[in-house]
Residue frames as qw, qx, qy, qz and C-alpha x, y, z in Angstrom:
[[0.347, 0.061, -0.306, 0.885, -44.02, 193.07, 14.40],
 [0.265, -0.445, -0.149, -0.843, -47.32, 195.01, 14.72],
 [0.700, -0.556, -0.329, -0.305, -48.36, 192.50, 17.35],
 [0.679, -0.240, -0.375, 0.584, -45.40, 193.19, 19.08],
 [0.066, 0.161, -0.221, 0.960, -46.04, 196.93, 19.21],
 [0.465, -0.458, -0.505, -0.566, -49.58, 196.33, 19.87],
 [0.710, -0.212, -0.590, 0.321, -48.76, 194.16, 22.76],
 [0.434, 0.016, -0.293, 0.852, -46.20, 196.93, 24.19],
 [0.148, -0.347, -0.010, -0.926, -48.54, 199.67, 23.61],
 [0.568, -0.484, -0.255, -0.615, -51.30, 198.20, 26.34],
 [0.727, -0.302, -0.449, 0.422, -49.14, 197.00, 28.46],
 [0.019, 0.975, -0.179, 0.127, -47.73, 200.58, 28.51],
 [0.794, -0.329, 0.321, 0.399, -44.12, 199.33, 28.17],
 [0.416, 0.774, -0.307, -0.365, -42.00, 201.23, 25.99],
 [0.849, -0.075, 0.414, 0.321, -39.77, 199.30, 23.37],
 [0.215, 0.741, -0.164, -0.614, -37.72, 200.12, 20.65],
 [0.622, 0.524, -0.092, -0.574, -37.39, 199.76, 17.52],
 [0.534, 0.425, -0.728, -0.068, -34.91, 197.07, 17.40],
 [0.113, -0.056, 0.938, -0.324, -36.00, 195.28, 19.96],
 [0.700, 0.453, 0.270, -0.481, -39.87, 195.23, 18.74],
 [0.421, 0.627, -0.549, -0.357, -37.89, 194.06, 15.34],
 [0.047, 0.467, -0.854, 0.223, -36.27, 191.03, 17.17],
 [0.366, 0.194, 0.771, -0.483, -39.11, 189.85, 19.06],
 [0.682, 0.332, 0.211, -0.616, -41.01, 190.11, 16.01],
 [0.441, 0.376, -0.815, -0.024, -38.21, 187.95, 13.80],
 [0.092, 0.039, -0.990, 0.100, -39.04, 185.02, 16.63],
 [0.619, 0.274, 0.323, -0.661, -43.01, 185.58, 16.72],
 [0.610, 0.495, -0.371, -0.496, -42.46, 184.91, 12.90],
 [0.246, 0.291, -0.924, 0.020, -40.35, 181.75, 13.62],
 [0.119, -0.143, 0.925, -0.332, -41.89, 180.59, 15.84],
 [0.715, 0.439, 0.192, -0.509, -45.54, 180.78, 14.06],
 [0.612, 0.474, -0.537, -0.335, -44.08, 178.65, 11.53],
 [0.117, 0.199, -0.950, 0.209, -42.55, 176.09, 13.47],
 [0.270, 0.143, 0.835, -0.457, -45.96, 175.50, 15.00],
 [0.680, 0.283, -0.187, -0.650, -47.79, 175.26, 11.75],
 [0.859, 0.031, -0.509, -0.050, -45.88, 171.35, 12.21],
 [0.482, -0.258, -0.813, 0.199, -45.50, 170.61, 15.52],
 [0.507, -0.763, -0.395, 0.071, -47.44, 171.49, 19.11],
 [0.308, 0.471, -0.250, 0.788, -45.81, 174.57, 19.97],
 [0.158, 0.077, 0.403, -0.898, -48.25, 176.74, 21.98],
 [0.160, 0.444, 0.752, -0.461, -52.05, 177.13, 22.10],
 [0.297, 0.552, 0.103, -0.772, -52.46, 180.13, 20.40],
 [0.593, 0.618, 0.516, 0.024, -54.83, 180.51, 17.35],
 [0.328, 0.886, 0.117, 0.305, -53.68, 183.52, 15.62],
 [0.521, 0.493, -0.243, 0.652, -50.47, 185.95, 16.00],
 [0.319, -0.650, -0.027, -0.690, -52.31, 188.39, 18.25],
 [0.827, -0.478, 0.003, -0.296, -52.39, 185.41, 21.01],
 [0.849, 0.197, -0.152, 0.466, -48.92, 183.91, 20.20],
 [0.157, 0.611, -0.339, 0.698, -47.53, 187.32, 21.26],
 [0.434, -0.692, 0.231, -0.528, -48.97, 187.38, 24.50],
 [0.981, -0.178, 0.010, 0.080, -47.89, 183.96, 25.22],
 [0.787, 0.285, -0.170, 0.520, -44.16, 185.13, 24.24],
 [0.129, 0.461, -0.118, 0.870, -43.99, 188.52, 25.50],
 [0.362, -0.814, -0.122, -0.438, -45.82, 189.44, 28.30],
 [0.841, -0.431, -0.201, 0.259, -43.88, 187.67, 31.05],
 [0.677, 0.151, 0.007, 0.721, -40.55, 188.77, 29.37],
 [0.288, 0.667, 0.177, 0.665, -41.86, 192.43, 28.90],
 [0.378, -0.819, 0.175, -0.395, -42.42, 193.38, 32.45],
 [0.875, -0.342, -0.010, 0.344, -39.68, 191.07, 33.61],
 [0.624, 0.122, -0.081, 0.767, -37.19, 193.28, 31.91],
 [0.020, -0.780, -0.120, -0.614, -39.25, 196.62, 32.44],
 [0.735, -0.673, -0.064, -0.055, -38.38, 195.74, 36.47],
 [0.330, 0.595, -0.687, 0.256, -34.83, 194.62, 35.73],
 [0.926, -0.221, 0.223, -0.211, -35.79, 191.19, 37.91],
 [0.958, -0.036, 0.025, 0.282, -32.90, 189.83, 36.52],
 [0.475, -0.698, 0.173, 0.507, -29.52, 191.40, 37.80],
 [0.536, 0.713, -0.312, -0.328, -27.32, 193.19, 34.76],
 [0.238, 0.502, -0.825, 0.101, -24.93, 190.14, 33.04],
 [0.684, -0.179, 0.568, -0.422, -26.77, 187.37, 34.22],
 [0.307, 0.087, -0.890, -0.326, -26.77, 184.16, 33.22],
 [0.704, -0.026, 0.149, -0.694, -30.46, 182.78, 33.20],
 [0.101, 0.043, 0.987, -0.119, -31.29, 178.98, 34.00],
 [0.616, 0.051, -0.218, -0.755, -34.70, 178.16, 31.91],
 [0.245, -0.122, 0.936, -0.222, -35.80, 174.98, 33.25],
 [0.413, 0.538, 0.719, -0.151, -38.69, 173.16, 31.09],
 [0.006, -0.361, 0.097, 0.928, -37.84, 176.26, 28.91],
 [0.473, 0.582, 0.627, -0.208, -40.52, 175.12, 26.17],
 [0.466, 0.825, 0.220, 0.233, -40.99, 177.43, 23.09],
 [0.390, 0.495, 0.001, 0.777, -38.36, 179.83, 24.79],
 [0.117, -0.529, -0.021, -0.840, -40.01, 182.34, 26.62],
 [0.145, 0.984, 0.097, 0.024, -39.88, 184.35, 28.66],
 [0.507, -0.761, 0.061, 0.400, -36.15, 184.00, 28.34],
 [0.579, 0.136, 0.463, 0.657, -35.02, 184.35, 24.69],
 [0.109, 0.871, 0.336, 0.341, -37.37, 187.66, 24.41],
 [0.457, -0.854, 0.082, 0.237, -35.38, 189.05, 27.69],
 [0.593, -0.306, 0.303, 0.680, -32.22, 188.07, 26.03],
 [0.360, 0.599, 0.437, 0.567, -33.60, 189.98, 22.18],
 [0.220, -0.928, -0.265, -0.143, -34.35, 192.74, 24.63],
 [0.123, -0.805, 0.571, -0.101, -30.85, 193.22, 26.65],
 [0.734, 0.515, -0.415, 0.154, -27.89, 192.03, 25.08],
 [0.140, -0.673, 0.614, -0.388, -25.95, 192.13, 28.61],
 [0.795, -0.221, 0.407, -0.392, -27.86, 188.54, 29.33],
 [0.252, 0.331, -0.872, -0.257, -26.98, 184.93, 28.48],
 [0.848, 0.017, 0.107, -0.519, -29.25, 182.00, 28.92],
 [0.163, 0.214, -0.958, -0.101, -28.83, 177.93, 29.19],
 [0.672, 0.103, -0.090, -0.728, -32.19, 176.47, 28.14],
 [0.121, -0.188, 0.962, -0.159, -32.99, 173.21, 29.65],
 [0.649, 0.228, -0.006, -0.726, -35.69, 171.30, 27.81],
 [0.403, -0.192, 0.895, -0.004, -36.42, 167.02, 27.62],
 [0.756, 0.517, 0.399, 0.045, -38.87, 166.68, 24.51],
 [0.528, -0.050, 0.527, 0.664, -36.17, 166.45, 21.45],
 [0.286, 0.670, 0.485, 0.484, -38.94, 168.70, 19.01],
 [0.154, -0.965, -0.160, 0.141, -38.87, 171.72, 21.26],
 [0.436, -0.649, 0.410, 0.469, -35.19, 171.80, 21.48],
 [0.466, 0.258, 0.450, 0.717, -34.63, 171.34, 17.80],
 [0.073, 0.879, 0.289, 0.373, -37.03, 174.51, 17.37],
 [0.610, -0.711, 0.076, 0.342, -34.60, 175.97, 20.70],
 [0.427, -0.440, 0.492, 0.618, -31.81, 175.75, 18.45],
 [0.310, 0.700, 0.565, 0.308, -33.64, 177.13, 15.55],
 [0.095, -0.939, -0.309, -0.116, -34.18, 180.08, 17.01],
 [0.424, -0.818, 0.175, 0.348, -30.91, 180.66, 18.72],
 [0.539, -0.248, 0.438, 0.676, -29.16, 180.55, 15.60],
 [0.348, 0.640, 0.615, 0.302, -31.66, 182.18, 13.58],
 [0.252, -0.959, -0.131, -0.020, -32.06, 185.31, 16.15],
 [0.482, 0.693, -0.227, 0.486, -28.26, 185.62, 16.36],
 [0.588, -0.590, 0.444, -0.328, -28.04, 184.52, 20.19],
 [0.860, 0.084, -0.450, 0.226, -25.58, 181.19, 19.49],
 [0.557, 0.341, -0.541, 0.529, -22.68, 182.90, 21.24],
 [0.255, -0.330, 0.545, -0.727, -25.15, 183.79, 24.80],
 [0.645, -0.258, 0.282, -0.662, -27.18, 180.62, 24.56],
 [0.396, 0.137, -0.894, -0.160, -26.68, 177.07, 24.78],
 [0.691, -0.101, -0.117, -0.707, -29.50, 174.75, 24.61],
 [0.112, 0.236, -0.958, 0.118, -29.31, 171.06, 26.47],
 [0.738, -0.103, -0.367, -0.557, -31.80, 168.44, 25.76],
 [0.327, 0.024, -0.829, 0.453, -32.48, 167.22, 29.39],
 [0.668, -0.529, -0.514, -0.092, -34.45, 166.52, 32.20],
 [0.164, -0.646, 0.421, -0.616, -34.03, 168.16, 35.71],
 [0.627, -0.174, -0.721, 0.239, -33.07, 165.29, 38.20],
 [0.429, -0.742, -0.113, -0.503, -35.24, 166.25, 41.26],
 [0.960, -0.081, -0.252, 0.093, -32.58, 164.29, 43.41],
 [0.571, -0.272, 0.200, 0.748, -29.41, 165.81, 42.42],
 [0.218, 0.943, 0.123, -0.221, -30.53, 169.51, 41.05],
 [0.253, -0.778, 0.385, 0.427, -27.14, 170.93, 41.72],
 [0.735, 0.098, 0.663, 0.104, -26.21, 168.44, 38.73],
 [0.500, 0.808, 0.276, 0.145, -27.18, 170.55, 35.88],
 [0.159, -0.973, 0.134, 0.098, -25.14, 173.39, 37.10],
 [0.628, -0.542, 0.533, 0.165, -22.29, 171.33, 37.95],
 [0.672, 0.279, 0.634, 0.261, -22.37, 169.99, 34.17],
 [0.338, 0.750, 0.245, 0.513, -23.33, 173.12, 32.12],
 [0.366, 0.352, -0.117, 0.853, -21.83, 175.75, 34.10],
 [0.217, -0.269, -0.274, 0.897, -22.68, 178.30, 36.56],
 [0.036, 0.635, 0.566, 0.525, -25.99, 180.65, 36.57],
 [0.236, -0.182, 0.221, -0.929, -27.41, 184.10, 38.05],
 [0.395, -0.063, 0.443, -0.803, -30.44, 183.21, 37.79],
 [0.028, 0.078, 0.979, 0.185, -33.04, 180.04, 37.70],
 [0.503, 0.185, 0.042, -0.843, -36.31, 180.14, 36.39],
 [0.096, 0.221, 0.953, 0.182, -39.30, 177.68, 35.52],
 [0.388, 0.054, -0.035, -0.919, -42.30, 178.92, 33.75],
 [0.770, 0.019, -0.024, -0.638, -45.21, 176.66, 34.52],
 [0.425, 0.367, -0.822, 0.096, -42.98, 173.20, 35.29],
 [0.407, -0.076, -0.790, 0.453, -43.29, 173.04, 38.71],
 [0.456, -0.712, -0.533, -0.008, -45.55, 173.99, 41.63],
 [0.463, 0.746, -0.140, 0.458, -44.27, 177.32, 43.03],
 [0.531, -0.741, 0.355, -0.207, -42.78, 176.14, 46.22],
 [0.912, -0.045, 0.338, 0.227, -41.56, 173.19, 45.03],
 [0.690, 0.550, 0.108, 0.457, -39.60, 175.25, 42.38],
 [0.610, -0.785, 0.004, -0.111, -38.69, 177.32, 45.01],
 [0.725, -0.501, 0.472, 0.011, -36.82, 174.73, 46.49],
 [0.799, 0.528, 0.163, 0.238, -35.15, 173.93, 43.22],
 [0.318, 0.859, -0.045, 0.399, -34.29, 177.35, 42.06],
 [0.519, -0.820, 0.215, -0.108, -32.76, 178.23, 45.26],
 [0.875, -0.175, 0.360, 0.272, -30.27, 174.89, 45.03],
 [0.582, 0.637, 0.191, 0.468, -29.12, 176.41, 41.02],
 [0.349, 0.601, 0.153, 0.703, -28.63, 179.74, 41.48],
 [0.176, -0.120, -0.424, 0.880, -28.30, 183.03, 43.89],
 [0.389, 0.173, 0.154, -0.892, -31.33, 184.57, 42.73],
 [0.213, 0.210, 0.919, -0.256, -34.88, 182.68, 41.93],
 [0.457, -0.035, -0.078, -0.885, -37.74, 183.85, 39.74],
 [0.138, 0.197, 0.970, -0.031, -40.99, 181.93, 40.38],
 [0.169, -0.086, -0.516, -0.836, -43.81, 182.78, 38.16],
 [0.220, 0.301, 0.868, -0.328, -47.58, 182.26, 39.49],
 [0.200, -0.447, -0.560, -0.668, -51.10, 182.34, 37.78],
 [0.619, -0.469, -0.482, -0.405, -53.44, 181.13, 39.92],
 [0.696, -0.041, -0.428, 0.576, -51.18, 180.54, 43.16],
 [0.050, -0.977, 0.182, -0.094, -50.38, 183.24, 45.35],
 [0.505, 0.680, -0.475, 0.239, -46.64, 183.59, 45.31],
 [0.762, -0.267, -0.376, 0.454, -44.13, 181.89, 48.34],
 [0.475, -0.822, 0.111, 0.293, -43.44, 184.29, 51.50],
 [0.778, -0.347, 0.253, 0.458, -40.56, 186.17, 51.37],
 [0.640, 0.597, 0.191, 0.444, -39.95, 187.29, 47.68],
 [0.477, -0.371, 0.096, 0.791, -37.34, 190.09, 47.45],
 [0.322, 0.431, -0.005, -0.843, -38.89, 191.78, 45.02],
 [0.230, 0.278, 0.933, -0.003, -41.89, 191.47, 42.55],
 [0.184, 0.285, 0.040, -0.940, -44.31, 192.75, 40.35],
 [0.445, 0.137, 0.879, -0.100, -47.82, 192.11, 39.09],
 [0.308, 0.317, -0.329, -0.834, -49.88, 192.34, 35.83],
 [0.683, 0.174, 0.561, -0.434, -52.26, 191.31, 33.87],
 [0.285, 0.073, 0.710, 0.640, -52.51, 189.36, 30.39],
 [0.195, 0.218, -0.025, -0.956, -54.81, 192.03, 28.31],
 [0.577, -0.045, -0.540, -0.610, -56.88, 189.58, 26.29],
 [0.559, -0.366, -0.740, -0.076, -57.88, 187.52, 29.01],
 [0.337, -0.709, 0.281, -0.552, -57.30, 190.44, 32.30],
 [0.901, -0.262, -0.321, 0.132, -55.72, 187.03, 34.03],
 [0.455, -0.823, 0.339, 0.022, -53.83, 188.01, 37.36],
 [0.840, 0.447, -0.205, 0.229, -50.12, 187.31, 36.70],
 [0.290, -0.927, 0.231, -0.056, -47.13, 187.58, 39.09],
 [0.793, 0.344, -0.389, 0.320, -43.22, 187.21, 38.97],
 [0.637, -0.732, 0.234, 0.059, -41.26, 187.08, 42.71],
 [0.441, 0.570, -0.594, 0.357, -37.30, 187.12, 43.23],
 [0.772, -0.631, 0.031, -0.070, -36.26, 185.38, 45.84],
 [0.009, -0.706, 0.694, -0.141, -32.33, 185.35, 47.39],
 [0.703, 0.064, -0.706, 0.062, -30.72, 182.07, 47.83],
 [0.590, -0.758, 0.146, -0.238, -31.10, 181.30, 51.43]]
């Protein structure tokens, strides 16, 4: 938990206490889970946070995602940034779409550990560039569709757009796709890398 207030405090994001609590209950998990298999990159706690939390922390500090939303995580990986948004506000749900079988057992680790069974369900699958609409049409209905390093960020774009009314599309290096509805940028603190997250309306 200390590297989740650390985190907050230099981002200058406020949190509280029970949400710094939460987020620090799946830091903890999720350092463990990747003491046996390939989770993430990081070396040490301190780097594991920023890899969970930053996206999430100024995604909710914007309110980018509408209140009540269901969130589409495409490629969702370790989680994040949408299982920290949901630990943060309870008003969200989340359907976490992920095609290696070890992530998604650790997926459904977490959502039943963290106490987010009844707003998230987790399906071990593949996005069919072909027939998008597919997923939807199978698991239900979303607000919003996100991919966090999956796809190129026009090509996800053109994805997200097909899923859902609203779009987030995440860039590093990239500048973002024309258009965005709204947006906001930051950096990660231990490396001062440029980060940005665009909304974009279904057209």
């Amino acid at each position: 938990m200390d590297e989740v207030r650390a985190l907050a405090e230099r981002l200058q994001i406020p949190l509280t206490d029970d949400a710094a609590e939460r987020l620090g209950a799946f830091l903890r998990l999720t350092a463990l889970w990747g003491k046996r298999i390939d989770l993430t990159s990081a070396r040490d706690n301190g780097a594991l946070a920023e890899i969970l939390f930053v996206d999430a922390l100024h995604m909710v500090s914007v309110e980018l995602v509408p209140e009540n939303a269901r969130v589409l995580d495409v490629g969702a990986g370790v989680g994040a940034p949408t299982l920290p948004m949901l630990l943060m506000r309870p008003d969200l749900r989340a359907l976490l779409v992920e095609p290696r079988r070890k992530r998604v057992a650790f997926l459904r680790t977490a959502v039943g550990s963290l106490g987010l069974a009844q707003r998230v369900q987790v399906v071990e699958a593949k996005l069919d560039l072909d027939a998008p609409r597919a997923l939807v049409d199978a698991h239900g209905a979303v607000d919003v569709a996100l991919a966090r390093a999956t796809f190129a960020p026009g090509v996800w774009l053109g994805l997200g757009r097909q899923l859902a009314p609203r779009t987030l599309v995440l860039t590093a290096q990239e500048a973002p796709p024309a258009g965005a509805m709204l947006s906001v940028s930051y950096a990660v603190p231990s490396s001062g890398a440029k980060r940005v997250v665009s909304a974009y309306a279904a057209q």
